[in-house]
Backbone as JSON, one array per atom type, in Angstrom:
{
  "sequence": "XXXXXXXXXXXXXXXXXXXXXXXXXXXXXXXXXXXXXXXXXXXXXXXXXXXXXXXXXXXXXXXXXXXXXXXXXXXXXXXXXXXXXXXXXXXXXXXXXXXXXXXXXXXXXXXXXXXXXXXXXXXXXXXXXXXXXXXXXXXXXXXXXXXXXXXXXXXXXXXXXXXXXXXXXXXXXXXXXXXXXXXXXXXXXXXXXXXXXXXXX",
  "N": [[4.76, 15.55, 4.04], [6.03, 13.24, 2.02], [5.13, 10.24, 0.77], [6.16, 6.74, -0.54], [3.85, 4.45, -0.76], [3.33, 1.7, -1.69], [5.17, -0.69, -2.12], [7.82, -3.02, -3.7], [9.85, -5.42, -3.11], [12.68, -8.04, -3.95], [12.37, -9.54, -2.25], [9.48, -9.72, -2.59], [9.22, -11.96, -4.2], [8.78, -11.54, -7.33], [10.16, -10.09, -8.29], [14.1, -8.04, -8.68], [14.96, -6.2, -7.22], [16.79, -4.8, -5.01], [16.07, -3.84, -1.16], [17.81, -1.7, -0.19], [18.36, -0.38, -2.57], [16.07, 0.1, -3.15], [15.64, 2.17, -1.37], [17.37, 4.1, -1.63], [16.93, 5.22, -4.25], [14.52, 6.16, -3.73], [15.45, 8.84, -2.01], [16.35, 10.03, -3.97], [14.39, 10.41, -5.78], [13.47, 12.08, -3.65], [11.3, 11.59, -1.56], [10.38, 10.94, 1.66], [9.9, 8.95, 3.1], [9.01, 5.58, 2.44], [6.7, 2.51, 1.74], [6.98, -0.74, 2.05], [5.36, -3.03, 0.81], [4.92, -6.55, 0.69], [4.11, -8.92, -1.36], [1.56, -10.99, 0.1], [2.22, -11.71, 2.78], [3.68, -10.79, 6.2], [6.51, -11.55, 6.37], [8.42, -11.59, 4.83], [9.54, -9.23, 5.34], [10.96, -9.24, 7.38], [13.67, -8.77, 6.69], [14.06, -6.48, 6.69], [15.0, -5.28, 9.15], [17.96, -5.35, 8.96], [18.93, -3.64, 7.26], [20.69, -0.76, 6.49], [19.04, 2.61, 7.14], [18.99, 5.86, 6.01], [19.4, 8.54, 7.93], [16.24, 10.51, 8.93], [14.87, 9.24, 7.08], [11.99, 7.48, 6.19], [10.98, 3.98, 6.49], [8.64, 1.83, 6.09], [6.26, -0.6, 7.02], [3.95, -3.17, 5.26], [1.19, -5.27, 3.85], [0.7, -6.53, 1.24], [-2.66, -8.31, 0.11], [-4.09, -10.88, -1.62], [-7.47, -11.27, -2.18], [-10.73, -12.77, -2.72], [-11.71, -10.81, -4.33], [-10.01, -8.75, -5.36], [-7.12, -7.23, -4.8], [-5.73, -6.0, -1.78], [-4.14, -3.53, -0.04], [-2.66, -3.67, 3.54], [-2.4, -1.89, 6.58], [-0.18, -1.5, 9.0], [-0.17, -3.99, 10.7], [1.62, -6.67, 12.6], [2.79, -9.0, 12.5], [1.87, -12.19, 10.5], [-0.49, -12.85, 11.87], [-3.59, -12.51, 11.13], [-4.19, -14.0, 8.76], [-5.77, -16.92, 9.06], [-5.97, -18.88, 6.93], [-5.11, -21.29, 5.14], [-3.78, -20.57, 3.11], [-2.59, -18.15, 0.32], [-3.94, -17.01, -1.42], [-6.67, -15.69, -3.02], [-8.67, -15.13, -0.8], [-11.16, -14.36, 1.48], [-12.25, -11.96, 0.95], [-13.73, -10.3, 2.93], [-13.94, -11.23, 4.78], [-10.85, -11.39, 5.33], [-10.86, -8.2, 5.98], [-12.43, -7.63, 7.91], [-10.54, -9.37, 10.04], [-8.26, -7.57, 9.75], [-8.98, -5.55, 10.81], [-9.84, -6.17, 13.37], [-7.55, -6.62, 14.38], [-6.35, -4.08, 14.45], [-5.16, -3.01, 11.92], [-5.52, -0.9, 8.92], [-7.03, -1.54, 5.25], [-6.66, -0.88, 2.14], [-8.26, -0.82, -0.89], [-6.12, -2.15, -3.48], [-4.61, -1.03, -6.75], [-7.7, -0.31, -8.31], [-9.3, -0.27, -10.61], [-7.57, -2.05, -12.18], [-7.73, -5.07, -13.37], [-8.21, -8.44, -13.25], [-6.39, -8.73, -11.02], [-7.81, -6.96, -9.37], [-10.56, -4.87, -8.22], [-12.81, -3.67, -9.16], [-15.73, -2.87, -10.11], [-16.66, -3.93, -7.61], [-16.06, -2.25, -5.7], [-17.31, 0.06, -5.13], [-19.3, -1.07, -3.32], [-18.46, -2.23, -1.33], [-17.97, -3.2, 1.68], [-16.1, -1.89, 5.08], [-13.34, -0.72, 3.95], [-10.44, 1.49, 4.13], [-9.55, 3.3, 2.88], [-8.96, 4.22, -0.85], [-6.66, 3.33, -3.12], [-5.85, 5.45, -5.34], [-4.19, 6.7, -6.91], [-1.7, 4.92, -8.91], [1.24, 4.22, -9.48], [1.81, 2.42, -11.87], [-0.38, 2.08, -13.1], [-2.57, 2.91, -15.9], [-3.93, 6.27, -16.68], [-6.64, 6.6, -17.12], [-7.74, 4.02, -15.4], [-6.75, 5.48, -12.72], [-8.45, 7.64, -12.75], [-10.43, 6.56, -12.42], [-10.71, 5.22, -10.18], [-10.25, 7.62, -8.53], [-12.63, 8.83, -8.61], [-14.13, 7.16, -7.92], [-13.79, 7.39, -4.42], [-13.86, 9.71, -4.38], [-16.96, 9.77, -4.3], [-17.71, 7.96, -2.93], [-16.57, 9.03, -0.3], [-13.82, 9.1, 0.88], [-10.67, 8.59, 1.96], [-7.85, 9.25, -0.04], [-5.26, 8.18, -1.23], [-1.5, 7.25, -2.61], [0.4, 4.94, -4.34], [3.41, 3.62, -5.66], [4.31, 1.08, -6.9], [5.88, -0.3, -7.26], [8.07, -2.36, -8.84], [10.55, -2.24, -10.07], [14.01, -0.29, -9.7], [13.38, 1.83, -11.6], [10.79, 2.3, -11.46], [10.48, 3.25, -8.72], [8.36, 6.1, -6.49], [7.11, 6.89, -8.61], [4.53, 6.64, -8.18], [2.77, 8.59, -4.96], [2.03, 9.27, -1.52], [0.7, 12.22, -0.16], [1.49, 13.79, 2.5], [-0.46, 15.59, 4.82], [0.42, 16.2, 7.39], [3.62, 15.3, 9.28], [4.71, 11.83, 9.69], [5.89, 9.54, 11.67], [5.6, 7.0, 13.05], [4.63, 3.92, 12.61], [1.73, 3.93, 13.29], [1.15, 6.86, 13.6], [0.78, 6.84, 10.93], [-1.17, 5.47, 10.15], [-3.19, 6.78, 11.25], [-3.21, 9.34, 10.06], [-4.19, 8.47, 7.55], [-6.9, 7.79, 8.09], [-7.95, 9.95, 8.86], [-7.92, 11.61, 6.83], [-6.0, 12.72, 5.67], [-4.52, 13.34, 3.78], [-3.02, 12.89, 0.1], [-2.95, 10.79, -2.87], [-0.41, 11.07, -5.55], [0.48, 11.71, -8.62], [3.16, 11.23, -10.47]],
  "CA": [[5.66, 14.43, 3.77], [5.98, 12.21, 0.35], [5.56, 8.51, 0.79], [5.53, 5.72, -1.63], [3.13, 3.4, 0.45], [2.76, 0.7, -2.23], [6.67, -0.5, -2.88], [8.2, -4.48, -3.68], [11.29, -6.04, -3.39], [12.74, -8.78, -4.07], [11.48, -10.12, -1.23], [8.04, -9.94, -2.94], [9.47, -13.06, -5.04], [8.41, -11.17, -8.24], [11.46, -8.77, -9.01], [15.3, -8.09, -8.36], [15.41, -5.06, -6.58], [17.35, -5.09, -3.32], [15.32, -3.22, -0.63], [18.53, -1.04, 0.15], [18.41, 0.46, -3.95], [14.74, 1.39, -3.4], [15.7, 3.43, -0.58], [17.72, 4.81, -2.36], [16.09, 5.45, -5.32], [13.16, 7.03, -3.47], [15.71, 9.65, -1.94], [16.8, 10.49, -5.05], [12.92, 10.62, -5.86], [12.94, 13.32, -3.17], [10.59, 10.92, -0.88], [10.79, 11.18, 2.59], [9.64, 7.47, 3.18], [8.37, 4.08, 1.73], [6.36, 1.19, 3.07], [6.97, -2.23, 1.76], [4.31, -3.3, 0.88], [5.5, -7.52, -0.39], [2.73, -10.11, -1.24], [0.97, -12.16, 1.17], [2.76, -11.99, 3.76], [5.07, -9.67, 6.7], [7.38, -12.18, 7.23], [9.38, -11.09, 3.71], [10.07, -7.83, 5.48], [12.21, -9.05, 8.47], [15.02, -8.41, 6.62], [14.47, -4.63, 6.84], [15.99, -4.62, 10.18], [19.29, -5.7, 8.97], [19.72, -2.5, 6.02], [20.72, 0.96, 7.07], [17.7, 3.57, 6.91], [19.85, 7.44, 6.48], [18.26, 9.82, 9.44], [15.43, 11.64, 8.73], [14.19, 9.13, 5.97], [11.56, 6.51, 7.21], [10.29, 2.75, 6.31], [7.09, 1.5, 6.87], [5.78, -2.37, 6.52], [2.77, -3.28, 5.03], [1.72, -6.43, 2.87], [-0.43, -6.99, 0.05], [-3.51, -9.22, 0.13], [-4.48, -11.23, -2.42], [-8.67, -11.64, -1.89], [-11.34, -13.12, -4.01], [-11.9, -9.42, -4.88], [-8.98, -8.17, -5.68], [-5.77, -6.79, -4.01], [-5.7, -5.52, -0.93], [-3.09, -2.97, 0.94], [-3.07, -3.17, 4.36], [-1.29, -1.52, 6.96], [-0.49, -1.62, 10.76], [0.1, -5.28, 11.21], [2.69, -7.06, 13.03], [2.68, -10.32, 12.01], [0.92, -12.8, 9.83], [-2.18, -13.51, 12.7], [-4.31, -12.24, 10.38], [-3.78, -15.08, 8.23], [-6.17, -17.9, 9.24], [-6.72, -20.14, 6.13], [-3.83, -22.14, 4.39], [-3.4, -20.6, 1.53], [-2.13, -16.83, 0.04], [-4.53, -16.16, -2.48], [-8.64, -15.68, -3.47], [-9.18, -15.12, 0.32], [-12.35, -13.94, 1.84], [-12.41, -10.15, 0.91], [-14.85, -9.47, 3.56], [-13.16, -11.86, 6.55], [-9.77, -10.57, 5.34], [-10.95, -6.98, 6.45], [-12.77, -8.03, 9.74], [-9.31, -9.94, 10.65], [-7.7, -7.36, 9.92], [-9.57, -4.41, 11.45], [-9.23, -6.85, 14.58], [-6.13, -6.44, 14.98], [-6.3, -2.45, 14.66], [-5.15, -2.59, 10.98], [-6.03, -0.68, 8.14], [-7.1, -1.99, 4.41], [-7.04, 0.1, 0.79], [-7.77, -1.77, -2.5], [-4.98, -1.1, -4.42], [-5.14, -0.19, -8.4], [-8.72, -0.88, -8.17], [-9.65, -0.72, -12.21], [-6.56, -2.58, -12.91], [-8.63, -6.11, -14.55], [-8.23, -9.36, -13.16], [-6.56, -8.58, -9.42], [-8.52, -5.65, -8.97], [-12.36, -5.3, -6.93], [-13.46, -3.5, -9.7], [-17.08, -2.5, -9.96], [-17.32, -4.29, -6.64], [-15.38, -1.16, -5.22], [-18.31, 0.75, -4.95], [-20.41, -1.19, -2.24], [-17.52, -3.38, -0.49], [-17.63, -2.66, 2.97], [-14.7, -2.34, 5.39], [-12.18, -0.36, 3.62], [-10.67, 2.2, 4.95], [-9.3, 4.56, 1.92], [-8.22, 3.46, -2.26], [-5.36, 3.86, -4.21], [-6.09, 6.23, -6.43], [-2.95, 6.8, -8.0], [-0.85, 4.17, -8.9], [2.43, 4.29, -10.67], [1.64, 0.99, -12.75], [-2.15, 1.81, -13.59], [-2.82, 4.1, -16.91], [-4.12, 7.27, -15.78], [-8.09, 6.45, -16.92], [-8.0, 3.86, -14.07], [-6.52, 6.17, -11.81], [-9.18, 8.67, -12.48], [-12.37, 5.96, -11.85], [-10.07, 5.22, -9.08], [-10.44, 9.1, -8.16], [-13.97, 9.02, -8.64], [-14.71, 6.26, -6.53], [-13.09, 7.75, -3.53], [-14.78, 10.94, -3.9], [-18.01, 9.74, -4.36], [-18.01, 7.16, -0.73], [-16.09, 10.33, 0.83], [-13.12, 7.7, 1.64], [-9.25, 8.98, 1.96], [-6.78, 8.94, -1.08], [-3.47, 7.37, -1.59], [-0.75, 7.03, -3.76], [2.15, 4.09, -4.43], [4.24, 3.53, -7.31], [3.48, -0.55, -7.12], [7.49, -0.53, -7.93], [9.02, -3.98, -9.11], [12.15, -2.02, -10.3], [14.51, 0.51, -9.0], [13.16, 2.92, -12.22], [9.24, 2.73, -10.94], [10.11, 4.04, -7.35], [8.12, 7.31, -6.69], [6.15, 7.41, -9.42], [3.23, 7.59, -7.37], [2.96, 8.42, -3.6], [1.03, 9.98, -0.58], [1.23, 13.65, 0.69], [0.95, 14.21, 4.23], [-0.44, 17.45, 5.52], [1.75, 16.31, 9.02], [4.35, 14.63, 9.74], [4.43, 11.06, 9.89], [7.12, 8.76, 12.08], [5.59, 5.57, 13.21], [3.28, 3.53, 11.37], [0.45, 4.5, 14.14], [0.41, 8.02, 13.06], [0.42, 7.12, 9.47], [-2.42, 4.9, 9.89], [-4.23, 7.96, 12.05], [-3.41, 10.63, 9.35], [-4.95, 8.19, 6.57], [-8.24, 7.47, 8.5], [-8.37, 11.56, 8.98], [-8.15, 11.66, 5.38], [-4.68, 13.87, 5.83], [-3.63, 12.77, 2.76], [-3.96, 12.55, -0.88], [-2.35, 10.04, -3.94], [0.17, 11.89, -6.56], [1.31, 10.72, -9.85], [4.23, 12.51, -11.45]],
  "C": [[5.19, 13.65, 2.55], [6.1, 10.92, 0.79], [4.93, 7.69, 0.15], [5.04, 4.53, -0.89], [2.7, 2.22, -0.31], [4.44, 0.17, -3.17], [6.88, -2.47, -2.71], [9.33, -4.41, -3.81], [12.0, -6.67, -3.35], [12.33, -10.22, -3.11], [9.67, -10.21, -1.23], [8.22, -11.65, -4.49], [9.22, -13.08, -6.69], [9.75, -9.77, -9.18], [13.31, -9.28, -8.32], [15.32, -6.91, -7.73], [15.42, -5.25, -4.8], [16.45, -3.85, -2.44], [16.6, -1.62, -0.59], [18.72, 0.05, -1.39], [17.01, 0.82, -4.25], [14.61, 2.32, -2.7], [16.18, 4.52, -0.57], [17.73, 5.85, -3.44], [15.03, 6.5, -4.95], [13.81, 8.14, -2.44], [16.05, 10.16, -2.93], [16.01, 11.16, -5.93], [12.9, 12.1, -4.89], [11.79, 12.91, -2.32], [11.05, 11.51, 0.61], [10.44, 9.31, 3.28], [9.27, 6.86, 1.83], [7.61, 3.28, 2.56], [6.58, 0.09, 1.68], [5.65, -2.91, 2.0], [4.36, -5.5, 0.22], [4.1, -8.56, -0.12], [2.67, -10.84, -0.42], [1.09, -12.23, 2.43], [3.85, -10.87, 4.92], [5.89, -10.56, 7.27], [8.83, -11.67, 6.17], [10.06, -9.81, 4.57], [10.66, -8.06, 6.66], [13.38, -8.77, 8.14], [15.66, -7.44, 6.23], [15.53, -4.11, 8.23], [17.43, -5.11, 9.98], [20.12, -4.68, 8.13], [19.77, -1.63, 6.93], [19.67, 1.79, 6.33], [18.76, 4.96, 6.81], [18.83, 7.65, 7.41], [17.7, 10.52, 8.76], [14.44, 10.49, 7.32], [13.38, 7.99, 6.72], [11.14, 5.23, 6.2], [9.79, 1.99, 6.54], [7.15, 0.05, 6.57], [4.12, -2.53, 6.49], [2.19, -4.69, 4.8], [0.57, -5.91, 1.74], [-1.22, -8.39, -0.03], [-4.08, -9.73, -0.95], [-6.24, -12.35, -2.04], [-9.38, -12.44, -3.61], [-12.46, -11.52, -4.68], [-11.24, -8.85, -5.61], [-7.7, -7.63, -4.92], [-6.11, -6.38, -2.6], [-4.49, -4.79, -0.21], [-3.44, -2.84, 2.34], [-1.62, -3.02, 5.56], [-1.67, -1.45, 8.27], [-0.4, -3.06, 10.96], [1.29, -5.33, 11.68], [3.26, -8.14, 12.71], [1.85, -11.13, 11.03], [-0.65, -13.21, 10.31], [-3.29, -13.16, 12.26], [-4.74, -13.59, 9.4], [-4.89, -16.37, 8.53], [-6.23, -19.0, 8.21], [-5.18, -19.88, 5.89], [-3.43, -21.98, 2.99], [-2.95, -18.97, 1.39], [-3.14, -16.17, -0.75], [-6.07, -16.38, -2.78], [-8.8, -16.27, -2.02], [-10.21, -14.11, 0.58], [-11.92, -12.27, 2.37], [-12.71, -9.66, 2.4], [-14.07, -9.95, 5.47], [-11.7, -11.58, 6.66], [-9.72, -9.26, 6.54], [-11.42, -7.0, 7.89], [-11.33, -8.49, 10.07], [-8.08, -8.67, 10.92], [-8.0, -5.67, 10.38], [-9.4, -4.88, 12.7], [-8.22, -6.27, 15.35], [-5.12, -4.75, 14.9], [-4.76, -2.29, 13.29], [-6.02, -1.89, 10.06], [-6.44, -1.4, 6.31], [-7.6, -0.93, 3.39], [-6.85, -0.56, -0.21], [-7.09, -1.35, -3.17], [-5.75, -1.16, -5.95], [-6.64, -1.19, -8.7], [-9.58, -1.52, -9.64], [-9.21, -1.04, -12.48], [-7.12, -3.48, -14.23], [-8.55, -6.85, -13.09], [-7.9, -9.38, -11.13], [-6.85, -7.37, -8.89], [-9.99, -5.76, -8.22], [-13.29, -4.8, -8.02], [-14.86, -3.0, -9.6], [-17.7, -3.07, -8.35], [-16.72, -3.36, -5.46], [-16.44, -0.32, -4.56], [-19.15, 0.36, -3.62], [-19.21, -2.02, -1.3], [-17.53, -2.85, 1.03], [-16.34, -2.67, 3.82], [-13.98, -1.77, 5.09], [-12.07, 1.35, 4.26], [-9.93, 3.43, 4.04], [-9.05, 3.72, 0.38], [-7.34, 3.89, -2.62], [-5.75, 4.41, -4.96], [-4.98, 6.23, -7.05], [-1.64, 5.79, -7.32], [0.08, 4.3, -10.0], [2.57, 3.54, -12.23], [0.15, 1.61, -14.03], [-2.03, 3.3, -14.82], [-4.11, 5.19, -16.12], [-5.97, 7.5, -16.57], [-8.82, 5.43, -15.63], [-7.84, 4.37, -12.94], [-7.79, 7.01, -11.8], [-10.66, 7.52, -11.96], [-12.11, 5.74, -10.55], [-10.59, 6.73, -7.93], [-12.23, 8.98, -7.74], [-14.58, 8.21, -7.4], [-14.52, 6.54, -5.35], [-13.6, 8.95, -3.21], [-16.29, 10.66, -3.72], [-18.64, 8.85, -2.62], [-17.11, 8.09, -0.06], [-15.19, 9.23, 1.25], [-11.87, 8.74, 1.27], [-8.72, 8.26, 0.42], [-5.39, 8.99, -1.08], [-2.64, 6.82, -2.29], [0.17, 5.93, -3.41], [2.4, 3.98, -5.94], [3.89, 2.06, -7.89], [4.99, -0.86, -7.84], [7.61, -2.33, -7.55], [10.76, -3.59, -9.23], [12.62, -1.18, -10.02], [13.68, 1.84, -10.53], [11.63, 3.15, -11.81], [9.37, 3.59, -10.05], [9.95, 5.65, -7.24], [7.44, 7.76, -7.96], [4.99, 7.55, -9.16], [3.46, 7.6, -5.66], [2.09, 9.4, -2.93], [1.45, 11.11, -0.06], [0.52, 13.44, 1.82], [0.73, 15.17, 4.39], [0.57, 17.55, 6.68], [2.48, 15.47, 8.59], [4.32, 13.36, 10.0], [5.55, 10.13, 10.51], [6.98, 7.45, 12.59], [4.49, 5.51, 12.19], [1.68, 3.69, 12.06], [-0.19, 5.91, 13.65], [0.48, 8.04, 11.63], [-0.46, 6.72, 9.41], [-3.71, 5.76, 10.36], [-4.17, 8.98, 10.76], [-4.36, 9.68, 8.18], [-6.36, 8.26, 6.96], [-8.65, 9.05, 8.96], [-8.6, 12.16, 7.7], [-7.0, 12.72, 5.28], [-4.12, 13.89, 4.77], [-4.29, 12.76, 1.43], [-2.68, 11.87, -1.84], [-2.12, 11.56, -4.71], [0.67, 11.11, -7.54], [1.99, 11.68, -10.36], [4.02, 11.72, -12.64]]
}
C-alpha cells in the first residue's frame, strides 16, 4: 500500500486546499491513503467525518508537533490529552514523546535537516522516537539522504509524506507498506515492525 502520511489542509491554517481535493488528488496520485497530518492540534481534523472517503481508499489522522527540537509527526492519538502546557509551539521534545507514548502513540521527526523547525544534529541521540521521515516531498533530496542515513545508522523505520500545502504537492512523497493497512492501529504496528519504507517520485 502507498500512503502519504505527512498531508495539510486548510485546516492546518497555512494553505487553501480543501481536504476533499487532496483526496482526490492523491487518487489520481495512485495512493491508496493519506493521513492528515494539521499543526498542533487533532481537533482541525473533525471535519473529516463530514467528506466522503470512495471505498477502498483510506484516511488516517495524525498532527504535527511543534517541539523545542523541531517538528514532530505523531500518530495514533485521539484527542488533544497529550497536550498539557498552554501553548502550541517550542514544547518539551522529550515530555512531548513520553505524553505521547502514554497514550500508545507513535512519534517521527519530520524533514529532519530541513533548518530552523527541524532536530537536526540533535536527531542522532534524541531518545523516544519511533521511526524519521526520510523522504519528504518539500525537503531537497541532500536532506532526504542525511535523513536516510540517520535512520539506517540507529536501525529505526522509514517514512515518506509529501508535507503538501497544495493540491500539486500531494504524493510526492509517501510510505510503502509490505501489508495492508486499514485502521490506524495496524499502521502504527506495521511502522514499529519497520514494514515500511519513504518514496520520493
Amino acid at each position: 500500500m502507498r500512503i502519504d502520511l505527512h498531508c495539510h489542509s486548510k485546516y492546518s491554517a497555512d494553505n487553501f486546499l480543501e481536504p476533499e481535493e487532496l483526496v482526490e488528488q492523491a487518487i489520481k496520485r495512485n495512493l491508496d491513503g493519506v493521513c492528515l497530518t494539521e499543526h498542533h492540534s487533532m481537533i482541525p481534523l473533525w471535519p473529516l467525518e463530514r467528506i466522503r472517503i470512495p471505498e477502498g481508499f483510506y484516511v488516517f489522522r495524525g498532527v504535527e508537533i511543534s517541539t523545542d527540537h523541531g517538528h514532530l509527526l505523531v500518530y495514533g492519538l485521539k484527542d488533544d490529552s497529550w497536550n498539557i502546557w498552554s501553548s502550541h509551539t517550542y514544547l518539551n521534545a522529550s515530555q512531548v514523546i513520553e505524553n505521547v507514548h502514554r497514550l500508545g502513540g507513535i512519534c517521527v521527526p519530520a524533514h529532519p535537516f530541513r533548518g530552523w523547525d527541524s532536530f537536526g544534529e540533535d536527531i542522532f541521540t534524541m531518545d523516544g522516537i519511533d521511526a524519521i521521515e526520510t523522504h519528504n516531498g518539500i525537503d531537497l533530496e541532500n536532506m532526504n539522504q542525511k535523513a536516510i542515513h540517520v535512520a539506517s545508522l540507529r536501525n529505526l523505520p522509514s517514512i515518506g509524506g509529501s508535507d503538501c500545502h497544495s493540491k500539486e504537492q500531494v504524493g510526492r512523497a509517501f510510505t510503502e507498506f509490505k501489508n495492508s493497512v486499514h485502521t490506524i492501529d495496524e499502521l502504527i504496528e506495521e511502522i514499529k515492525k519497520g514494514n515500511c519504507k519513504g518514496i520520493t517520485l
